[in-house]
C-alpha positions as CSV (number, residue, x, y, z in Angstrom):
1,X,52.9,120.4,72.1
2,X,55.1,122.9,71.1
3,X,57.1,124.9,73.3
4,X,58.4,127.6,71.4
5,X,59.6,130.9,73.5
6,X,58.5,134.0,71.5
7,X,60.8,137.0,70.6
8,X,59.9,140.2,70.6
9,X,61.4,143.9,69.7
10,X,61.8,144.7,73.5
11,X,62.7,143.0,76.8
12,X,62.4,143.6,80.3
13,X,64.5,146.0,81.6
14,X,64.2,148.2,78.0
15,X,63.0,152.3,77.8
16,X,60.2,152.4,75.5
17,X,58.5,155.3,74.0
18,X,54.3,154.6,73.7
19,X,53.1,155.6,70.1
20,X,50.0,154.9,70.4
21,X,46.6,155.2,73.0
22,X,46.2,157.8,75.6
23,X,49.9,157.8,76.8
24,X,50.9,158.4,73.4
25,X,54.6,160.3,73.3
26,X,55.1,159.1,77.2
27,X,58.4,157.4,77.9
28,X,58.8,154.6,80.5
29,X,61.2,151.5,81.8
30,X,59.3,147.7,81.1
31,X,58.4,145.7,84.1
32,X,57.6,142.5,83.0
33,X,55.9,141.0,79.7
34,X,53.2,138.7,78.9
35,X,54.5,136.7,76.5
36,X,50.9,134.8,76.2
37,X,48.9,137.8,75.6
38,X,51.8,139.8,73.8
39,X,51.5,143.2,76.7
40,X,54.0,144.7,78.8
41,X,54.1,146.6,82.1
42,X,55.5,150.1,81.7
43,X,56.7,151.9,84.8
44,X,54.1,154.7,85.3
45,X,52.4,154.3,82.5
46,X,49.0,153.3,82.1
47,X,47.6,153.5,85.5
48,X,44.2,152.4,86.8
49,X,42.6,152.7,89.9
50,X,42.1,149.5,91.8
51,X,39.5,149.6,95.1
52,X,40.7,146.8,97.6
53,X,38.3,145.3,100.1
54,X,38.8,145.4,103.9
55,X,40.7,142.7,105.0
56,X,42.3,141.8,108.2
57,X,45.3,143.3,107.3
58,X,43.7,146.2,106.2
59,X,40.5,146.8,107.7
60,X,39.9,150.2,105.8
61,X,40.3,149.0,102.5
62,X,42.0,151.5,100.0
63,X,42.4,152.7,97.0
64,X,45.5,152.3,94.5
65,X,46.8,153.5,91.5
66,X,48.2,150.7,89.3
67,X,49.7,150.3,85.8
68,X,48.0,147.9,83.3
69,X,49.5,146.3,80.6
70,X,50.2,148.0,77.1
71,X,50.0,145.7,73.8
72,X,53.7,145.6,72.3
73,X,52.4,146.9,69.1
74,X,51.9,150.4,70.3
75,X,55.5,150.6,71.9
76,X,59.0,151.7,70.5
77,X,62.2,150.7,71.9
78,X,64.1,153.4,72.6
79,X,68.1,153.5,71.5
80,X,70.3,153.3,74.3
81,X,72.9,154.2,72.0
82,X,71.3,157.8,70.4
83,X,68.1,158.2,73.3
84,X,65.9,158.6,69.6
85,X,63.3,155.9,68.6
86,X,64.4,152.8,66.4
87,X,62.6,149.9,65.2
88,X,65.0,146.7,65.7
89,X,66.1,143.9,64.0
90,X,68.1,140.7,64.6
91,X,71.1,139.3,62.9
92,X,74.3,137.4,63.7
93,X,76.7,138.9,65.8
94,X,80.4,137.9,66.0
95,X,80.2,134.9,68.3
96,X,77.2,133.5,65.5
97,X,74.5,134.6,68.0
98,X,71.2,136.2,66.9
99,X,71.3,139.6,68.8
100,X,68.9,143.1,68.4
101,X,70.5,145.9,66.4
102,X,69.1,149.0,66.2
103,X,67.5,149.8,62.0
104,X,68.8,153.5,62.3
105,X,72.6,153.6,63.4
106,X,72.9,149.1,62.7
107,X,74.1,148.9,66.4
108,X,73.7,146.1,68.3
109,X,71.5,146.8,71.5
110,X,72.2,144.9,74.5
């Protein structure tokens, strides 16, 4: 079986812009990623209501407001460097690693 890790245009941790769907033009921070399913958490984006049963611990129930994942397709990393939109690349940097750079101002990111 083979266990390859995939490698996408954004990480955790990265400010994304959403260009597509109904939080088109919205802004946000990245959570966590499914790597499997290729989606990302975006920090209050994308939010759903979620109804919770009673439990013992809360014998009321409640309702909460929760984000759901975004397909990386319709996100844009955002340039840490400029604060603008870039699509990103990857090429060897000067230690002969394989490192993101930015396709507008050929920065590294990171």
């Amino acid at each position: 079986m083979n266990k390859r890790r995939n490698k996408f245009h954004v990480k955790r941790g990265d400010t994304v812009l959403v260009i597509s769907g109904d939080e088109k033009g919205k802004r946000g921070v990245i959570l966590s990623i499914d790597a499997k399913k290729e989606r990302a958490i975006v920090e209050g984006l994308n939010l759903v209501t979620k109804h919770l049963k009673p439990t013992a611990s809360n014998p009321n129930g409640s309702i909460i407001k929760k984000e759901a994942p975004i397909h990386l397709s319709n996100l844009m990393l955002i340039d840490p460097a400029t604060g603008e939109p870039t699509k990103t690349g990857r090429r060897l940097n000067e230690k002969g690693k394989l490192q993101r750079y930015s396709k507008k101002t050929q920065k590294f990111i990171d």
